[in-house]
C-alpha positions in Angstrom: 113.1 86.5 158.6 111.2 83.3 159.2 113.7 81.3 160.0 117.4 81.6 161.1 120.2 81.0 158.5 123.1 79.3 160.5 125.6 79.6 157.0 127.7 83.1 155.6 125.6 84.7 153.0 127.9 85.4 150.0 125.2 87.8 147.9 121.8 88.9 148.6 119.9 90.3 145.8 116.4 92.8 146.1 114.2 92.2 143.5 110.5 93.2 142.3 108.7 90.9 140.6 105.8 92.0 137.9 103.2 91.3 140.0 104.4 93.9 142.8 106.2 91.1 145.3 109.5 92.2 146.1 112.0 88.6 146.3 115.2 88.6 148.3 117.3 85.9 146.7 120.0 84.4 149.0 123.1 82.4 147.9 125.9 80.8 150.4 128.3 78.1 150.7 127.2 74.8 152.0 128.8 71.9 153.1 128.0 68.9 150.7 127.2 65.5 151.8 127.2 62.4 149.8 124.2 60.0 149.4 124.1 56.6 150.3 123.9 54.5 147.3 121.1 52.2 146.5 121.6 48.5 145.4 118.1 48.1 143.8 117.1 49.3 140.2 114.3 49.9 139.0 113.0 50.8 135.6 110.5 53.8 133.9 108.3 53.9 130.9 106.6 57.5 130.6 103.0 57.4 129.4 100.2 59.9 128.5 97.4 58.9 130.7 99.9 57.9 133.5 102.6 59.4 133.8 105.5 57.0 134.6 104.9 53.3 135.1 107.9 51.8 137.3 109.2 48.1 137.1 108.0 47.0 140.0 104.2 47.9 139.0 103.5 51.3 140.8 101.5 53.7 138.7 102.1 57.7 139.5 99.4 59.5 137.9 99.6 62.1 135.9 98.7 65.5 137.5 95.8 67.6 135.7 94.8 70.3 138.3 95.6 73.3 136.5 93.6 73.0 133.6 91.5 75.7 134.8 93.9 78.1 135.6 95.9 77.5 132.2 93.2 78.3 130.2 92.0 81.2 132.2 95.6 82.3 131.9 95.7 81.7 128.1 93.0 84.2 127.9 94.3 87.5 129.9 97.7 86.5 127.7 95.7 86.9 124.7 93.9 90.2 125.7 97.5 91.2 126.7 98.7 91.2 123.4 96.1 92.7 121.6 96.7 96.2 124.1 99.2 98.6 122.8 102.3 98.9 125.0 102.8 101.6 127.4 99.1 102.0 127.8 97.6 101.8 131.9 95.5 99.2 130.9 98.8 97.3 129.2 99.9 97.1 132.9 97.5 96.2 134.7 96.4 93.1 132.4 100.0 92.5 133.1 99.3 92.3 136.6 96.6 89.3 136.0 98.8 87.3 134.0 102.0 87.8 136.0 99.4 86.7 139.5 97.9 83.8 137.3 101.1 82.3 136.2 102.2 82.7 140.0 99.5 80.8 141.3 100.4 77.6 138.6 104.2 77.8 139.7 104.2 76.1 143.0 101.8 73.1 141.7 104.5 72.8 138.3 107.3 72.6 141.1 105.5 70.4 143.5 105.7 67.3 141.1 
């Protein structure tokens, strides 16, 4: 392991993903803490071209950087379902898309 867990682990779970990774999900019980609450509000409008424009005038922008990737992925989906199932070639187009759509999860989660 890569780092030390200092809490009982309740269940630990061995998987395989579709693109050959195996995943060991973890799950224990943690002390909660409560937040400090915050006296100021501020308000959201969600836009198109930017994504949320707060009350007090900041701008986020809204994030395109997988364009690429989504449209590269949209096509290995598409030659995916035109292969019968059960065929070699089945599974390893199956590979691509499973490694594509890998590669746009942590981007989708880092926003």
């Amino acid at each position: 392991m890569h780092r030390l867990i200092e809490v009982e682990i309740k269940t630990c779970t061995l998987r395989q993903n579709t693109s050959g990774e195996g995943l060991v999900p973890l799950s224990a019980e943690v002390e909660m803490h409560p937040l400090s609450c915050r006296q100021e509000a501020i308000g959201m409008d969600v836009g198109l071209k930017s994504f949320p424009i707060l009350s007090n005038g900041e701008e986020i922008v809204n994030p395109r950087f997988n364009h690429p990737e989504e449209l590269r992925l949209a096509k290995e989906q598409k030659k995916l379902s035109k292969l019968p199932k059960g065929t070699k070639e089945r599974r390893k187009v199956g590979k691509v898309v499973s490694k594509i759509g890998k590669q746009l999860s942590p981007e989708d989660e880092s926003f």
